[in-house]
C-alpha positions as CSV (number, residue, x, y, z in Angstrom):
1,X,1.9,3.8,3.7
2,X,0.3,6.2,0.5
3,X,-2.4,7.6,1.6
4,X,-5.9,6.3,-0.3
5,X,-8.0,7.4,-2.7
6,X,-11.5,6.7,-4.1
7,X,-13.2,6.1,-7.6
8,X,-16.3,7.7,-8.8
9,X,-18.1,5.4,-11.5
10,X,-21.9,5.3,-12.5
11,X,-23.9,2.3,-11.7
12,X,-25.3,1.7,-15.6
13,X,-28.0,-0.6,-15.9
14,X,-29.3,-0.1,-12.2
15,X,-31.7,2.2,-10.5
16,X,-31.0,1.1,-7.1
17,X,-28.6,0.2,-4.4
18,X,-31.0,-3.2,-4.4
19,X,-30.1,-3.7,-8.0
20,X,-26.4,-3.5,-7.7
21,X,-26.3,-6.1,-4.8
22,X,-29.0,-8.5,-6.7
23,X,-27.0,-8.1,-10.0
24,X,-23.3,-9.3,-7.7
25,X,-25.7,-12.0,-6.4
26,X,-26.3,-13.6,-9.5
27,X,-22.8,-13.4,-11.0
28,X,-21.0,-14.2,-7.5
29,X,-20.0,-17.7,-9.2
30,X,-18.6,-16.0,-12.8
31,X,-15.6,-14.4,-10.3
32,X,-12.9,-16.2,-8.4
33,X,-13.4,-16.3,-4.3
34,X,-16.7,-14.7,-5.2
35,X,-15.7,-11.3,-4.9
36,X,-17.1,-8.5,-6.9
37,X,-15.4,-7.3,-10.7
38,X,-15.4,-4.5,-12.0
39,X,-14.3,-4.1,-15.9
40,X,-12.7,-0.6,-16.9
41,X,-11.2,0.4,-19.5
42,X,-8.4,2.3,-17.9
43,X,-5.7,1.6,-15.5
44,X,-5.9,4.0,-12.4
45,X,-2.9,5.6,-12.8
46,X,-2.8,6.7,-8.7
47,X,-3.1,3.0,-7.8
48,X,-1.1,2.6,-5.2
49,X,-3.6,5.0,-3.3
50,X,-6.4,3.4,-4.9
51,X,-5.0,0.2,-2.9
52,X,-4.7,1.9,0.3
53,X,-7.9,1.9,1.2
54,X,-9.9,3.0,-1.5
55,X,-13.5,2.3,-2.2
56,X,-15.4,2.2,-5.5
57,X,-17.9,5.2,-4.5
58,X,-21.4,3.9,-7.2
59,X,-23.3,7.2,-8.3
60,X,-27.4,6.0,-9.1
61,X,-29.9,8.5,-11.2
62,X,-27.1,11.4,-10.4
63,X,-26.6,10.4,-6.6
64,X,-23.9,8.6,-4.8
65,X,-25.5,5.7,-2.7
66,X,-22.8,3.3,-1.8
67,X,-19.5,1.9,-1.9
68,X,-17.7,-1.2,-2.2
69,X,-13.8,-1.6,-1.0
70,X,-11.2,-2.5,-3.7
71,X,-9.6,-4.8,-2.6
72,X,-7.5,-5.7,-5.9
73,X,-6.7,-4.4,-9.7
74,X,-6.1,-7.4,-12.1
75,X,-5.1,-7.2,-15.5
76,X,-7.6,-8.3,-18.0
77,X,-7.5,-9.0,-21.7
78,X,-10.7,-8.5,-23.4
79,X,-12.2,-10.4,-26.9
80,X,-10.7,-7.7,-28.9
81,X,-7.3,-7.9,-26.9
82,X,-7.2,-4.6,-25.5
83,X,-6.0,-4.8,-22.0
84,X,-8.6,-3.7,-19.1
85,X,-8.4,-3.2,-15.2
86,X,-10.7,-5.7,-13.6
87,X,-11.6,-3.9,-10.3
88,X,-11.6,-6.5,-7.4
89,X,-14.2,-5.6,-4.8
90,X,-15.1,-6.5,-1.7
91,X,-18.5,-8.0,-1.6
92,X,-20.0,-5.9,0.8
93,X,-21.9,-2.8,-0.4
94,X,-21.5,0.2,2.5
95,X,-24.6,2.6,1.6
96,X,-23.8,6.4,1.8
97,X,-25.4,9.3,2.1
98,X,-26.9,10.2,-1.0
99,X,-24.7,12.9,-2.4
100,X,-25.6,14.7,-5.9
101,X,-22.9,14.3,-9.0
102,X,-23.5,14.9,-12.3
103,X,-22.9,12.4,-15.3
104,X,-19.6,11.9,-16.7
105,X,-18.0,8.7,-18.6
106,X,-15.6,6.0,-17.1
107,X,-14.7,6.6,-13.7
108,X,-13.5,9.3,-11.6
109,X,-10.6,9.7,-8.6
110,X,-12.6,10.9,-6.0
111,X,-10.8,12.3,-2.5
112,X,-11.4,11.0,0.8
113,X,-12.8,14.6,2.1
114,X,-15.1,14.5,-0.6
115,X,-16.5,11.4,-0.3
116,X,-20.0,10.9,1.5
117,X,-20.1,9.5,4.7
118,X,-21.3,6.1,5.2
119,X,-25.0,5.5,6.9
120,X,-25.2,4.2,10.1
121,X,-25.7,0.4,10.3
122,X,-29.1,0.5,11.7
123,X,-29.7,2.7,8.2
124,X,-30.9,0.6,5.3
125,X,-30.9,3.2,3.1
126,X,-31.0,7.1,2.3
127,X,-33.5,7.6,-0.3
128,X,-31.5,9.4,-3.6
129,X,-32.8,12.7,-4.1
130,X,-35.1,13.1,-7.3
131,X,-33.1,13.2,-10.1
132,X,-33.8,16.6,-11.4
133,X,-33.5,17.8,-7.8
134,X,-30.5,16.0,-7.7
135,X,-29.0,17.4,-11.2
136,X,-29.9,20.8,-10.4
137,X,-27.9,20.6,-7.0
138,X,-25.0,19.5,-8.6
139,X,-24.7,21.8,-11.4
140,X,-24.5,24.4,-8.8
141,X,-21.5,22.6,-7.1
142,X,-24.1,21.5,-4.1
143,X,-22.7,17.7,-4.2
């Protein structure tokens, strides 16, 4: 078995973890079996590791916060008829410690050893850092 690998994509149009979950909420019943999708432009070229146990990692105001299995990559074909990689994710969102990354466009492989660790269950959340704070930190290579 490959071993896995993670994606790095910004959460646009939400401030919070709480966002991101209410936002899935609302749309459960636009995806089939409920689960989670993703649109992206680009096909993950590693995925076959992506499928081995990799998670969407979901960076918020220039912090990493959670993460969401992928449990799937479907092809899509978009109004325009370019063909997209709907990311199929598993409903549940696993909040992380926050973790500081600076913006970037599309999405990003990220490697197990770099990834945050999750929170303990008992842990609702880990507040994100301020986002200057958190900027500053990661253009000094701090996470």
């Amino acid at each position: 078995m490959a071993e896995h690998v993670n994606l790095l994509k910004l959460c646009v149009g939400a401030d919070r973890v709480e966002d991101l979950i209410l936002w899935q909420q609302a749309h459960r019943h636009d995806w089939a079996g409920g689960r989670p999708v993703h649109i992206t432009r680009m096909w993950p070229k590693r995925a076959e590791e992506v499928l081995a146990g990799g998670s969407l990692y979901w960076v918020f105001k220039g912090a990493i916060l959670c993460r969401q299995r992928i449990v799937g990559l479907e092809e899509r074909i978009g109004g325009d008829g370019i063909t997209r990689c709907a990311l199929v994710l598993d409903p549940e969102v696993i909040r992380t410690e926050a973790a500081a990354r600076r913006p970037f466009q599309g999405w990003r492989y990220l490697p197990p050893a770099d990834a945050p660790p999750d929170l303990a269950r008992t842990r609702v959340r880990d507040e994100a850092l301020p986002p200057a704070l958190a900027q500053a930190l990661a253009q000094i290579g701090l996470r």
